[in-house]
N, CA and C of each residue as an Amber inpcrd file, in Angstrom:
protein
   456
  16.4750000  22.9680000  41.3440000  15.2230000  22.2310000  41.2340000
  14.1240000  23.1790000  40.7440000  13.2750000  22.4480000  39.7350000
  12.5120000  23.8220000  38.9310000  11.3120000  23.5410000  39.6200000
  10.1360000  24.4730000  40.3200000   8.6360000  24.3470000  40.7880000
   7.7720000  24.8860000  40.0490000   8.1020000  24.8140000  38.4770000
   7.3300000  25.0050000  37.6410000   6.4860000  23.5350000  37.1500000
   5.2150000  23.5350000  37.1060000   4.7530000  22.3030000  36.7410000
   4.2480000  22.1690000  35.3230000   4.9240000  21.4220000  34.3670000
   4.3240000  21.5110000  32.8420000   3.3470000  20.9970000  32.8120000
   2.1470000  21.8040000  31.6070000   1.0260000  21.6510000  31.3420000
   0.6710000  20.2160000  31.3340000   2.0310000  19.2820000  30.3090000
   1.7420000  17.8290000  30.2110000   2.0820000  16.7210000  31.1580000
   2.5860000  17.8030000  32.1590000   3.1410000  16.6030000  33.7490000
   2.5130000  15.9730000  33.8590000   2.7540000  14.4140000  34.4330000
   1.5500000  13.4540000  34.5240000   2.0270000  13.3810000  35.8630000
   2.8440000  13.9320000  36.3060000   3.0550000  13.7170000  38.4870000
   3.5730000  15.1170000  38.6530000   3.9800000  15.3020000  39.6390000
   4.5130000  16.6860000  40.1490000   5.3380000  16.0020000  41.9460000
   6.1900000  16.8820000  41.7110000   6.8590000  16.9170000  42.9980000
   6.3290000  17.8480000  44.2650000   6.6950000  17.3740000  45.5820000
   5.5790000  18.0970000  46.5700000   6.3660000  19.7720000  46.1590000
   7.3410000  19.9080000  45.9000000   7.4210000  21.6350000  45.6400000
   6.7980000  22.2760000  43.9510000   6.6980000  21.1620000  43.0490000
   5.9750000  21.9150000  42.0550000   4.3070000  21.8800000  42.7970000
   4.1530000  20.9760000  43.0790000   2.5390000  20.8420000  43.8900000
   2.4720000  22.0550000  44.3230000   3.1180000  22.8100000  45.2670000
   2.9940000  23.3660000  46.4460000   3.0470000  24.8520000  45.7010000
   4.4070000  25.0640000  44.6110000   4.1840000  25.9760000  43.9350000
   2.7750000  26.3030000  42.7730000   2.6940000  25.4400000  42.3790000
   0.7180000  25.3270000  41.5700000  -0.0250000  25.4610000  42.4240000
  -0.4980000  25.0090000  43.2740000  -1.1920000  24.9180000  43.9190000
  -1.7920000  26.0410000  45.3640000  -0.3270000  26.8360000  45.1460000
  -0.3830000  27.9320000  46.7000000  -0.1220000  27.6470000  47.7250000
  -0.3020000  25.8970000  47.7310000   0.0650000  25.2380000  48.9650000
   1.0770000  25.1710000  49.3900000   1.5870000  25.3400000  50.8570000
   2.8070000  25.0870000  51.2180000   3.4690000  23.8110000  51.2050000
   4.7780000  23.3360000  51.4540000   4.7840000  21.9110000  51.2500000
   4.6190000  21.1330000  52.4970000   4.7780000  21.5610000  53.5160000
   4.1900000  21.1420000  55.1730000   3.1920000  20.9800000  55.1340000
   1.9060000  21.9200000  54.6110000   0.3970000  21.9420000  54.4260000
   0.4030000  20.4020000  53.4930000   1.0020000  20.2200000  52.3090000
   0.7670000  19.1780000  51.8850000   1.0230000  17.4640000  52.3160000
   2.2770000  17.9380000  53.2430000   2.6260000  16.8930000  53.8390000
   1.6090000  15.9720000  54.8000000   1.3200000  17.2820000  55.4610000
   0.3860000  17.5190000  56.5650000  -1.1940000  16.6110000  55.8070000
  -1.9110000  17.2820000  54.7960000  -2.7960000  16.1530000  54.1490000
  -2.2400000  14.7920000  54.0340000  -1.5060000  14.9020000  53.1760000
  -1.4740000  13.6580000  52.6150000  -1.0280000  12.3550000  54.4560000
  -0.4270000  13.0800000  55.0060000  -0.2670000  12.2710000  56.6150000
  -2.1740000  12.0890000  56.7750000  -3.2470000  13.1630000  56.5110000
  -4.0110000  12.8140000  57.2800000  -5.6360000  12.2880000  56.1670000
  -4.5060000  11.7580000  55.1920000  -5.3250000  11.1620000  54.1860000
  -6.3300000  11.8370000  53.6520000  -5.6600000  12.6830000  53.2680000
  -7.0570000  13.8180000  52.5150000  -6.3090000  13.7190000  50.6320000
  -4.9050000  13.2650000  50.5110000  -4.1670000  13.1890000  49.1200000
  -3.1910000  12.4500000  49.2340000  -2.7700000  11.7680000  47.9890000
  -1.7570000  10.6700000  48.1290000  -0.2630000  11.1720000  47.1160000
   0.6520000   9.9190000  47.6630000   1.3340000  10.0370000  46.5240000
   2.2410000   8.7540000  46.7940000   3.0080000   8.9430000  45.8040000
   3.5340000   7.5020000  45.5280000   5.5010000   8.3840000  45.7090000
   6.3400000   7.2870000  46.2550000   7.4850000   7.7270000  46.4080000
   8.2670000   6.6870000  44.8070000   9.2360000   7.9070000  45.0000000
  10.2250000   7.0390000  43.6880000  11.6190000   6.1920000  44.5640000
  12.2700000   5.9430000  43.5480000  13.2840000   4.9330000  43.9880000
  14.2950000   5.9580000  45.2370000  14.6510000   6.9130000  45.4260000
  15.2210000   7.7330000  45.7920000  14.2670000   8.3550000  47.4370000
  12.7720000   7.6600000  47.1290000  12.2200000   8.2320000  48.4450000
  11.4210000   9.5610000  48.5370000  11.0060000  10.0150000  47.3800000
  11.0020000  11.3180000  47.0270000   9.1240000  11.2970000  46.8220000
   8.6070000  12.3470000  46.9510000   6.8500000  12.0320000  46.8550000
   6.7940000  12.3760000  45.0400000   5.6380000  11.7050000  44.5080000
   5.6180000  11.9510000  43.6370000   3.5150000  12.3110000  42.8310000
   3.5690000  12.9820000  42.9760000   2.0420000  13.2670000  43.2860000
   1.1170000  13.2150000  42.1760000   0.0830000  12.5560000  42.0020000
  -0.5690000  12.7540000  40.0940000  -1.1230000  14.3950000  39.9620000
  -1.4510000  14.6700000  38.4910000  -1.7090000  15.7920000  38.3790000
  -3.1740000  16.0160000  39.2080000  -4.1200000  15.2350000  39.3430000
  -5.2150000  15.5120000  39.6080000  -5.0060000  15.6150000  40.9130000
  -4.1870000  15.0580000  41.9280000  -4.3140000  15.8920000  43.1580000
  -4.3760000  17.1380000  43.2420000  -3.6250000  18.1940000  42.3070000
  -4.0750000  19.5320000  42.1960000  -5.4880000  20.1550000  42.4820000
  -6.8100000  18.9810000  41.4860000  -7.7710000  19.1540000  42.1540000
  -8.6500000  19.1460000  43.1810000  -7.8960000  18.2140000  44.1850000
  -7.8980000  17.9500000  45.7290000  -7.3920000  18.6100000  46.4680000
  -6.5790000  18.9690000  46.2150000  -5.8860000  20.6280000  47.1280000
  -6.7870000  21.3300000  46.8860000  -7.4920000  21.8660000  45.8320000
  -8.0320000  23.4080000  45.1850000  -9.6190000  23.2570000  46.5040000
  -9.4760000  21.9800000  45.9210000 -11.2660000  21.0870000  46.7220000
 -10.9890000  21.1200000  48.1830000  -9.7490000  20.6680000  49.1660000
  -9.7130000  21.0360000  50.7670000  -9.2770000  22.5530000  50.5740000
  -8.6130000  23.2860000  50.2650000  -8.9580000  24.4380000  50.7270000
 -10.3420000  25.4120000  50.3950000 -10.6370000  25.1730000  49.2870000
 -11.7290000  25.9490000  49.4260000 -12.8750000  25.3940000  50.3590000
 -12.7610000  23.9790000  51.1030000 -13.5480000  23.3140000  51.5130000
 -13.6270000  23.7740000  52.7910000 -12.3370000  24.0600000  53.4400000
 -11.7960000  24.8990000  55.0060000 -12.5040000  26.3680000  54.6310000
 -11.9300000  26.6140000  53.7770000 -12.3110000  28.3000000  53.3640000
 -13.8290000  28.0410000  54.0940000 -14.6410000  27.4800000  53.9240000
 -16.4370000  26.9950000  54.2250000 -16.1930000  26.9080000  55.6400000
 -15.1080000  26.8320000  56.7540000 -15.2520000  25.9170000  57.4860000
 -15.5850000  24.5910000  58.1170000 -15.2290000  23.6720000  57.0870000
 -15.5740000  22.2470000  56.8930000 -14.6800000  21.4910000  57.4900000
 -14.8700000  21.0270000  58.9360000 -13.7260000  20.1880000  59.1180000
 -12.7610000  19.4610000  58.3470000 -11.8250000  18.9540000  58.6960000
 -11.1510000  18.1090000  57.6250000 -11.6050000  16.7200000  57.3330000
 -12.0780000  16.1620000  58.4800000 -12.6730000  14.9050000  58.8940000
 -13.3640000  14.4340000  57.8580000 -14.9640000  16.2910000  58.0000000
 -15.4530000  16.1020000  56.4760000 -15.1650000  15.6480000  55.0930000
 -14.0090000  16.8560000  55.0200000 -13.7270000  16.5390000  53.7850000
 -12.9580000  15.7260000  53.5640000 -12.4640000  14.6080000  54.5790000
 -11.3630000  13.1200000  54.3610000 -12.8110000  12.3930000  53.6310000
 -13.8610000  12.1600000  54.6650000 -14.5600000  11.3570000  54.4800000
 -15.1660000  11.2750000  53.1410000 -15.4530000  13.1450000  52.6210000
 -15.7780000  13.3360000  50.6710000 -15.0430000  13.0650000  49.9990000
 -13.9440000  13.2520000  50.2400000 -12.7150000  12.6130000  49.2810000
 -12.5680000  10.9680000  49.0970000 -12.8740000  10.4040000  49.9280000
 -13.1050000   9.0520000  50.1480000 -14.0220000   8.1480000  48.4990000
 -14.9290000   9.4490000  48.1740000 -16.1980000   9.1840000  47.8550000
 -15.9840000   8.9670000  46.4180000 -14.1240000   9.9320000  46.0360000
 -13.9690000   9.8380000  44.7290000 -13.5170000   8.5230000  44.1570000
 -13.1750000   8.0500000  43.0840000 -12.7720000   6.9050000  42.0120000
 -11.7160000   7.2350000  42.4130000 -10.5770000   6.1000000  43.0940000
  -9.0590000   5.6210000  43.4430000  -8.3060000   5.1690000  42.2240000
  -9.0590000   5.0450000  41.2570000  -8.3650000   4.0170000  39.6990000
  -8.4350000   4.6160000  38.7890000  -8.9040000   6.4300000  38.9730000
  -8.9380000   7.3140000  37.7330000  -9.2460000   8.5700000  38.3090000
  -8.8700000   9.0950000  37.0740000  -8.7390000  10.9600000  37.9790000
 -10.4350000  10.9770000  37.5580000 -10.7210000  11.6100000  38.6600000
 -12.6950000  12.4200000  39.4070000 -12.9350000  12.9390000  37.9220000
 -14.1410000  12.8570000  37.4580000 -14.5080000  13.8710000  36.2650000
 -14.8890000  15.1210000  37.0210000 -15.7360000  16.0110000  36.1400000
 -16.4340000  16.8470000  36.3450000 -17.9170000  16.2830000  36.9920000
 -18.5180000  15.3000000  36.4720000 -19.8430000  14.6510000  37.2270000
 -19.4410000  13.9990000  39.0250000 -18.1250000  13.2360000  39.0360000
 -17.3840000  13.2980000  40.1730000 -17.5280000  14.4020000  41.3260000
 -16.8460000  15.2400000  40.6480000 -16.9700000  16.3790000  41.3310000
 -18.1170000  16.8540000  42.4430000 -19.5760000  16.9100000  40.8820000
 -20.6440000  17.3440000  41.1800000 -20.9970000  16.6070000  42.1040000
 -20.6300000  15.3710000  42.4230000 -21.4080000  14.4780000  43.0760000
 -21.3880000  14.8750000  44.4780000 -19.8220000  14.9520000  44.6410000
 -19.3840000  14.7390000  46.1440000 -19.9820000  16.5650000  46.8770000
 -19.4210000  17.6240000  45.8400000 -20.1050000  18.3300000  46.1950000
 -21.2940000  18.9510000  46.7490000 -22.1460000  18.1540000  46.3990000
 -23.9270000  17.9630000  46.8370000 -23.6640000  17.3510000  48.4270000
 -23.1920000  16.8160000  48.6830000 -22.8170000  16.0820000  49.8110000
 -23.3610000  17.2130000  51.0670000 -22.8040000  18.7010000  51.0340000
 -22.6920000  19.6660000  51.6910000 -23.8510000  20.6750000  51.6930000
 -24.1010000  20.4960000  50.6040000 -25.5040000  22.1490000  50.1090000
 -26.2480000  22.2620000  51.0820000 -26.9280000  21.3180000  51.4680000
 -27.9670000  21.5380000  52.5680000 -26.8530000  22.2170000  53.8710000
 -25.8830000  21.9150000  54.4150000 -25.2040000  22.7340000  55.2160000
 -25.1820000  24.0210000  54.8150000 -24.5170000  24.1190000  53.5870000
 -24.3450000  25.2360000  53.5390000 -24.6790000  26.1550000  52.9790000
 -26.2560000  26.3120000  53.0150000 -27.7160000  27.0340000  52.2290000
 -27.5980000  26.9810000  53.6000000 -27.6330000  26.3640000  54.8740000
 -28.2500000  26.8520000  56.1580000 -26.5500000  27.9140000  56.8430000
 -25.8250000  27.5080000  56.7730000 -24.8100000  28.5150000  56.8730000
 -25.0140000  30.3130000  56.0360000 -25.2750000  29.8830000  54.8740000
 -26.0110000  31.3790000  53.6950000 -26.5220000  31.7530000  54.9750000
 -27.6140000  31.2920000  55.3960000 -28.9780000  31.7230000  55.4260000
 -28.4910000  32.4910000  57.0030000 -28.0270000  31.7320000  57.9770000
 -27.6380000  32.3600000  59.4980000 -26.8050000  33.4030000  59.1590000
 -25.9620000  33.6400000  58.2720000 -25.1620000  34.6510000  57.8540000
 -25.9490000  36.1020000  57.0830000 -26.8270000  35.4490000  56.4390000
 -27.5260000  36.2620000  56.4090000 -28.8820000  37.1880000  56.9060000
 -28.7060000  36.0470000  57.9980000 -29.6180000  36.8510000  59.1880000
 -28.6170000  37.4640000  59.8500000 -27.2890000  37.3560000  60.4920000
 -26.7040000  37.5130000  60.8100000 -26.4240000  39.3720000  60.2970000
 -26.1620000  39.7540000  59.1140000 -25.7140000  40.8720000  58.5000000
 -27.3430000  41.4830000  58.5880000 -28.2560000  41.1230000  58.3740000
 -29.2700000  42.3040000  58.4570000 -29.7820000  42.1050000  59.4300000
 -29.5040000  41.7330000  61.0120000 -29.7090000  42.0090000  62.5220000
 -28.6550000  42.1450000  63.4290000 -27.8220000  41.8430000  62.9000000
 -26.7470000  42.9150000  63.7380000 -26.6040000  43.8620000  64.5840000
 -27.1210000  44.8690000  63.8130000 -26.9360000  46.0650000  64.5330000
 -28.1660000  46.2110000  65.8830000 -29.0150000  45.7970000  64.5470000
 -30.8540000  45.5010000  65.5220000 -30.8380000  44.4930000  67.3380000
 -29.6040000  43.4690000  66.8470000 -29.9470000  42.8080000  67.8580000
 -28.9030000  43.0440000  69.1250000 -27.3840000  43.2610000  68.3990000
 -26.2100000  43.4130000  69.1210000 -25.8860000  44.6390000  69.6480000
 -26.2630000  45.5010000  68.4830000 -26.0460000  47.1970000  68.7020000
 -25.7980000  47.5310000  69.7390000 -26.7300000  47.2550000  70.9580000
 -27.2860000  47.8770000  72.3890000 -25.7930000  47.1640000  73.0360000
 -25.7690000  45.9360000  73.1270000 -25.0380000  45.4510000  73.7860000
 -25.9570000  44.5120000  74.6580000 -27.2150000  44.6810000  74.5740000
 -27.5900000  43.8170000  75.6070000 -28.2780000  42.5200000  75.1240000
 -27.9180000  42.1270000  74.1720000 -28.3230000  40.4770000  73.5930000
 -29.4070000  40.1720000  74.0390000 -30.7010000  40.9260000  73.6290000
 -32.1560000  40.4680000  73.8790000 -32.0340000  40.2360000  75.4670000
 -31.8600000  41.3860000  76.2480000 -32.0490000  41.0350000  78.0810000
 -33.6790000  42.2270000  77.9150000 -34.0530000  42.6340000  78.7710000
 -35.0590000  43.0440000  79.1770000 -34.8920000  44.7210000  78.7790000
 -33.9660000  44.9420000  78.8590000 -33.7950000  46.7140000  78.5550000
 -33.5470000  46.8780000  77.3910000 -34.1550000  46.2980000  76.8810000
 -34.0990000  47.0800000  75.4380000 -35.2050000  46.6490000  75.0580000
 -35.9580000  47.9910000  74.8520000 -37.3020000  48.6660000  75.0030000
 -37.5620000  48.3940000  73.1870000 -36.5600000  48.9750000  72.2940000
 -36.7600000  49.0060000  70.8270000 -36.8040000  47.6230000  69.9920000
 -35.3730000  46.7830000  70.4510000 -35.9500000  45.1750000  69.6730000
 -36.6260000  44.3870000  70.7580000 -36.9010000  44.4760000  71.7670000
 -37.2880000  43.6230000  72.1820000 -37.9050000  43.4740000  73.6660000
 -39.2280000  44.9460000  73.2820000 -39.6620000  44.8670000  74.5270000
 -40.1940000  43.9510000  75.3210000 -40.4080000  44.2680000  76.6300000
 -40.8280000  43.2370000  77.6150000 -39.8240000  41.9580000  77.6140000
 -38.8300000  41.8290000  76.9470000 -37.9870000  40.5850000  76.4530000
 -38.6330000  39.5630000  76.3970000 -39.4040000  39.6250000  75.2360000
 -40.0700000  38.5380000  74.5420000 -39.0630000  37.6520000  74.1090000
 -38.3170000  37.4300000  73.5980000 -37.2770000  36.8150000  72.8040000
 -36.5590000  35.5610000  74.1150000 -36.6340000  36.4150000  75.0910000
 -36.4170000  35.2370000  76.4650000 -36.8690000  33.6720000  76.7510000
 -38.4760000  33.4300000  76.0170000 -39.5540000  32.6680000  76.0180000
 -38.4390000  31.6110000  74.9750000 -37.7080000  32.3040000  73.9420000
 -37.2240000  31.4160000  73.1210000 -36.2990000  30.8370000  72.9230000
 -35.4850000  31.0840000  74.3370000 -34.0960000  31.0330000  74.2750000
 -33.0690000  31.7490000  74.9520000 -32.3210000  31.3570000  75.4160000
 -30.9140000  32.3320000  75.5800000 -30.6800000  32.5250000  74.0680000
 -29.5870000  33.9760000  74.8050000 -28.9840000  34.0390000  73.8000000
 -29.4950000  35.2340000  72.6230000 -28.6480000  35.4450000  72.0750000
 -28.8100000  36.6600000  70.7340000 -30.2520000  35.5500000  69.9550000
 -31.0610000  36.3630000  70.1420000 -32.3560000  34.9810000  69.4070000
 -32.5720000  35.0190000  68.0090000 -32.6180000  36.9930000  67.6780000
 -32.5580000  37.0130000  66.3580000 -31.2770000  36.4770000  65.1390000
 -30.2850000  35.9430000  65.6170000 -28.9070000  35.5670000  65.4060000
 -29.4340000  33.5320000  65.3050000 -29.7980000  33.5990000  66.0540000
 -29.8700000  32.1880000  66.3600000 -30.8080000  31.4310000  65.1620000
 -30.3150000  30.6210000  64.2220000 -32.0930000  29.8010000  63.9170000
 -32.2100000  28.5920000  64.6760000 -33.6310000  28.7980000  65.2090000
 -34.3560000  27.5490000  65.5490000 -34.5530000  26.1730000  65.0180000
C-alpha cells in the first residue's frame, strides 16, 4: 500500500493523509470521531478523505499548537463551506475568530518573559519580603498571586 499522496489526488486514504500530513492515523481517526474532519467510506469500508482535509489537519494542529481547545476549533471548523473546499478568504475568516485571544495570550507571555526573573526569581511571589520588587507588598492590594504575571 503506497502513503504517497499525488499532487492530483482528489481523496487520500487515512495512511496517505497521515503520511502528508504528519498525522498519525489514530490522531486522525480520533478527529474525524470528534468531528473536527470527515470522510466518506468506499464500498469495501475503507475512509476515504478529500484533499482539502489536509488543510484541516494543518489548521487543528497548529490550532492545539496555540492551545485551543478542540471544542474551539470543532466549533471554527463548523464555520467553513460543507459543499466546497474553504478558499483562502475562508480561511481568513474563521481565523479572525481567535486574534483577540490571542494578542492577549502575546501579550501575558510577554509580560511573562520580561518579569520573570523580577517577579519569580526570589521565590516569594510578591509576599512581603521582598524588599526589591515589591516593597511593603504593595502588589497584595491587587491580588493574590504572582501580580506582575497576572493581567487584570
Amino acid at each position: 500500500m503506497t502513503t504517497h499522496l499525488a499532487w492530483d489526488a482528489k481523496e487520500a486514504t487515512v495512511g496517505e493523509l497521515a503520511a502528508r500530513s504528519g498525522v498519525a492515523t489514530s490522531a486522525l481517526r480520533f478527529y474525524e470521531r470528534e468531528g473536527l474532519i470527515r470522510s466518506r467510506r468506499t464500498s469495501g469500508n475503507q475512509r476515504r478523505y478529500s484533499r482539502d482535509t489536509l488543510r484541516r489537519v494543518a489548521f487543528i494542529r497548529t490550532s492545539q499548537r496555540l492551545g485551543i481547545p478542540l471544542a474551539d476549533i470543532r466549533a471554527v471548523l463548523e464555520l467553513l463551506p460543507a459543499d466546497r473546499t474553504p478558499t483562502k478568504e475562508d480561511w481568513a475568516r474563521i481565523s479572525e475568530c481567535w486574534r483577540d485571544d490571542l494578542e492577549a495570550r502575546i501579550r501575558t507571555l510577554q509580560r511573562l518573559r520580561d518579569n520573570l526573573t523580577d517577579c519569580i526569581g526570589c521565590g516569594c511571589l510578591s509576599l512581603d519580603r521582598c524588599v526589591l520588587s515589591n516593597p511593603g507588598d504593595e502588589l497584595a492590594s491587587h491580588g493574590p498571586g504572582p501580580r506582575r504575571l497576572i493581567e487584570d
